[in-house]
C-alpha positions in Angstrom: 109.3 188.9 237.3 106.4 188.5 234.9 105.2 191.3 232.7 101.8 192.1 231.5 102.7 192.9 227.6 100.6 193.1 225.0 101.1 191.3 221.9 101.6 193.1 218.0 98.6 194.8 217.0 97.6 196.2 220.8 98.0 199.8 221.8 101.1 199.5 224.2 100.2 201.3 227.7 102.5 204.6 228.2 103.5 202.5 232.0 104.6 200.2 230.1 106.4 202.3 227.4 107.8 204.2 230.6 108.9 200.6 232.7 111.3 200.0 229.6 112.3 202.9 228.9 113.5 202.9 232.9 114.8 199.0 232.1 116.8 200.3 228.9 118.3 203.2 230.6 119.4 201.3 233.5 120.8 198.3 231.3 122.9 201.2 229.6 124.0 202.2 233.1 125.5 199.0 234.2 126.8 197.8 231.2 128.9 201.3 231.3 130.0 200.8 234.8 130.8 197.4 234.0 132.8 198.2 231.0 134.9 201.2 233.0 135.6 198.7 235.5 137.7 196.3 233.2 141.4 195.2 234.2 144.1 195.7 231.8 142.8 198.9 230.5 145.7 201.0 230.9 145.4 204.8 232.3 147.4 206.2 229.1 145.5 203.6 226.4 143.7 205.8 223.4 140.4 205.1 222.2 138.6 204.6 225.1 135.1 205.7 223.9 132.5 204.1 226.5 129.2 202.2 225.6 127.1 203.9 223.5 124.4 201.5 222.2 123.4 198.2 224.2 121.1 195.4 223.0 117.6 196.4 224.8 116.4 194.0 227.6 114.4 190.9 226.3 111.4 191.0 228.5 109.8 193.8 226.5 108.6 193.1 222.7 110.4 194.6 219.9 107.4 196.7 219.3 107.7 198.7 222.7 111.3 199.9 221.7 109.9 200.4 218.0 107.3 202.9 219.7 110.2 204.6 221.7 112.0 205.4 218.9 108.9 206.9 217.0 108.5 209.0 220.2 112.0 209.9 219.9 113.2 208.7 223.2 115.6 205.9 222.0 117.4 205.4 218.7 118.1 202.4 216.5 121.6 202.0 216.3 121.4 198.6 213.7 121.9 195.2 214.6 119.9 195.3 217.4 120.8 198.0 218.9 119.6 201.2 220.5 121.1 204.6 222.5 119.7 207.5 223.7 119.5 210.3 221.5 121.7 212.5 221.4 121.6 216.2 223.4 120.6 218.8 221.5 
């Protein structure tokens, strides 16, 4: 699937702001499922926390998720990463 993204410098289109933001939050969604779904977790083991943060899908620019976090809709987590904010 090809994208229509605009390069640095170009006002980024809120559909496309909104398309990654759908991408990012349904990333998050499988990569949860898929980590609750693991053998050899055991029902009684300590710790278990969940995904948080996820490396945000490559077919957007870095600038799009640079723009949702201004707007306040994702977070930088470091190294790449970014989660929903947290609830208020």
């Amino acid at each position: 699937m090809e994208e229509n993204i605009q390069g640095p410098g170009e006002d980024l289109s809120p559909e496309i702001l909104k398309r990654a933001l759908k991408a990012f939050k349904k990333r998050l969604k499988l990569t949860a499922l898929d980590e609750d779904s693991r053998l050899g977790r055991g029902a009684f083991s300590a710790g278990a926390q969940g995904i948080c943060a996820i490396q945000p899908p490559n077919q957007y620019p870095l600038a799009v998720w640079a723009e949702l976090c201004r707007q306040g809709k994702l977070r930088h987590s470091g190294h790449g990463l970014y989660e929903l904010p947290k609830a208020k």
